[in-house]
C-alpha positions in Angstrom: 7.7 -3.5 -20.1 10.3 -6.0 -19.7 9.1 -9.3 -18.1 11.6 -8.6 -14.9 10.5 -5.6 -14.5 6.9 -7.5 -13.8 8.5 -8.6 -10.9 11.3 -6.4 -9.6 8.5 -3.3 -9.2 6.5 -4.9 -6.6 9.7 -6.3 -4.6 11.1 -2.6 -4.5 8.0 -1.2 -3.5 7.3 -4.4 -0.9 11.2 -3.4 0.3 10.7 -0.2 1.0 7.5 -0.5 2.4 9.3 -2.7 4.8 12.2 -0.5 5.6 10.1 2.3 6.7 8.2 0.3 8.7 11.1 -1.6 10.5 13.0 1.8 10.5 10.0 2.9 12.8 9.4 -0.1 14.8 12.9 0.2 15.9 13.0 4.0 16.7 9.8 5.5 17.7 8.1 3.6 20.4 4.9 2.3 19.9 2.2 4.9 20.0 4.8 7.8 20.2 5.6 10.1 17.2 8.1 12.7 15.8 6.5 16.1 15.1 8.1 17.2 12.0 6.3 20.1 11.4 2.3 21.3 11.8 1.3 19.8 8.7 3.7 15.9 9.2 4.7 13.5 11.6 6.2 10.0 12.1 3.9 8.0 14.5 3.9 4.1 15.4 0.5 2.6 15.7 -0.6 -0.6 13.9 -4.4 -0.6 12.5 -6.2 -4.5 11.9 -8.7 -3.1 9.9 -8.8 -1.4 6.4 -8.8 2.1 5.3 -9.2 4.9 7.7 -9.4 1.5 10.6 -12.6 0.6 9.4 -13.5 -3.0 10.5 -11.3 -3.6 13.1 -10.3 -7.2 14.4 -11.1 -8.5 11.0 -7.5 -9.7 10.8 -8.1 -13.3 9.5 -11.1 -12.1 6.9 -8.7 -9.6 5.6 -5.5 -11.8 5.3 -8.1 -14.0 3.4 -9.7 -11.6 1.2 -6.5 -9.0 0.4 -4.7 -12.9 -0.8 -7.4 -13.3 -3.1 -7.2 -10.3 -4.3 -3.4 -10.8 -5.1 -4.0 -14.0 -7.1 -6.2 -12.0 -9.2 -4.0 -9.3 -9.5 -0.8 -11.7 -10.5 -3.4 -14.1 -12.7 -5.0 -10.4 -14.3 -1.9 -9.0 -15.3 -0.6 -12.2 -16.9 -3.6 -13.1 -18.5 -3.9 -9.2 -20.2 -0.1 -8.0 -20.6 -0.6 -7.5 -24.1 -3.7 -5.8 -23.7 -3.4 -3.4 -21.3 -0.8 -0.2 -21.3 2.0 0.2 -19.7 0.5 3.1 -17.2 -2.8 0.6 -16.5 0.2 -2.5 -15.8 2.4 0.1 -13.5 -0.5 1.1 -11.9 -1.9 -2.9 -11.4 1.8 -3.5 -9.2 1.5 -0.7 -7.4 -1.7 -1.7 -6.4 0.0 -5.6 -6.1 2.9 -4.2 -4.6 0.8 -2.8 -1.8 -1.8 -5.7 -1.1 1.9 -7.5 -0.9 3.6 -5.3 1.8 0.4 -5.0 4.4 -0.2 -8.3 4.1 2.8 -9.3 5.0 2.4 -7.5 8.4 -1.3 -8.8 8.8 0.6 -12.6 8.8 3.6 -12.1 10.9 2.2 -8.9 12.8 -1.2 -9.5 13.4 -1.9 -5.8 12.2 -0.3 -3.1 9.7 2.0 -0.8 11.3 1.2 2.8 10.0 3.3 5.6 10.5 2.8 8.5 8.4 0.9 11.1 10.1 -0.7 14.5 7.6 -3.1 17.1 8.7 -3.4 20.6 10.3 -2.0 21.4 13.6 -4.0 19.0 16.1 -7.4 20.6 14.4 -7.4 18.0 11.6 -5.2 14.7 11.0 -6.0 12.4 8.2 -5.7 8.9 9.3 -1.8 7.5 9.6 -1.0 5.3 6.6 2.1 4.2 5.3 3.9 3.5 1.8 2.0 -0.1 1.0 -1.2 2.3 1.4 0.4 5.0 -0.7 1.3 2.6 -3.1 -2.8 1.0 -3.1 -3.9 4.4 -3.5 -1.3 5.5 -6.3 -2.6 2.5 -8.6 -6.0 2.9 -7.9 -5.6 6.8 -9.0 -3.2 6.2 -11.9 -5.4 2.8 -13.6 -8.7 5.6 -13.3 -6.6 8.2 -15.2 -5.6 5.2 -17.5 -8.6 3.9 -18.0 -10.4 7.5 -18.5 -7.5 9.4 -20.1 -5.4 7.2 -21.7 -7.1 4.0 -22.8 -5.2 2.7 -25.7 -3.3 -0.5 -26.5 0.5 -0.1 -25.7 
């Protein structure tokens, strides 16, 4: 992988992570949504915990732990570039990419604003997310399949 490409990736993904989000902020009033369909739709709520808003009001601790995290990610990815694959240093961005993009918001917004909204009808909803999460989640899934599937110097 080219070494701009190192950092172009995660300021795509951080962009577009942001776009959503501002593009929500500004039309869909807090706490409202958009129905799409059954199955989708575009909500505004912001979450100070983690996954599924577990731990809430933990702003500070997380800000504090999700930058540490970064640093290691950034120092990780330096440190091994010629020893990991390609898939396991896409996957390590995305994952980069995400910590980035809802830490960001934890700073300047005192919470993550999540707005994509999946489930069944009103019967079943899985918690609302948003692309720094999908990214997180991506990267996590594709360095397992890397590190189970595909484990081989580049």
């Amino acid at each position: 992988m080219k070494k701009y490409l190192y950092f172009l990736l995660p300021v795509i993904y951080v962009a577009l992570d942001h776009i959503t989000k501002f593009l929500v902020i500004q039309n869909i009033p807090y706490r409202s949504y958009i129905k799409i369909n059954d199955y989708f739709s575009i909500v505004n709520i912001s979450n100070t915990g983690v996954a599924f808003s577990m731990f809430q009001h933990n702003n500070i601790f997380f800000i504090v732990l999700v930058s540490l995290v970064i640093i290691f990610l950034i120092y990780f990815i330096y440190k091994n570039k010629k020893e990991i694959t390609k898939l396991q240093t896409h996957s390590l961005l995305l994952i980069l990419a995400g910590g980035i993009g809802n830490l960001i918001d934890r700073i300047f917004r005192g919470a993550v604003v999540d707005f994509i909204d999946v489930g069944y009808k009103e019967v079943y909803r899985w918690p609302a997310f948003n692309v720094a999460d999908s990214c997180v989640c991506i990267g996590i899934g594709l360095f397992v399949i890397s590190v189970l599937f595909f484990n081989k110097k580049k």
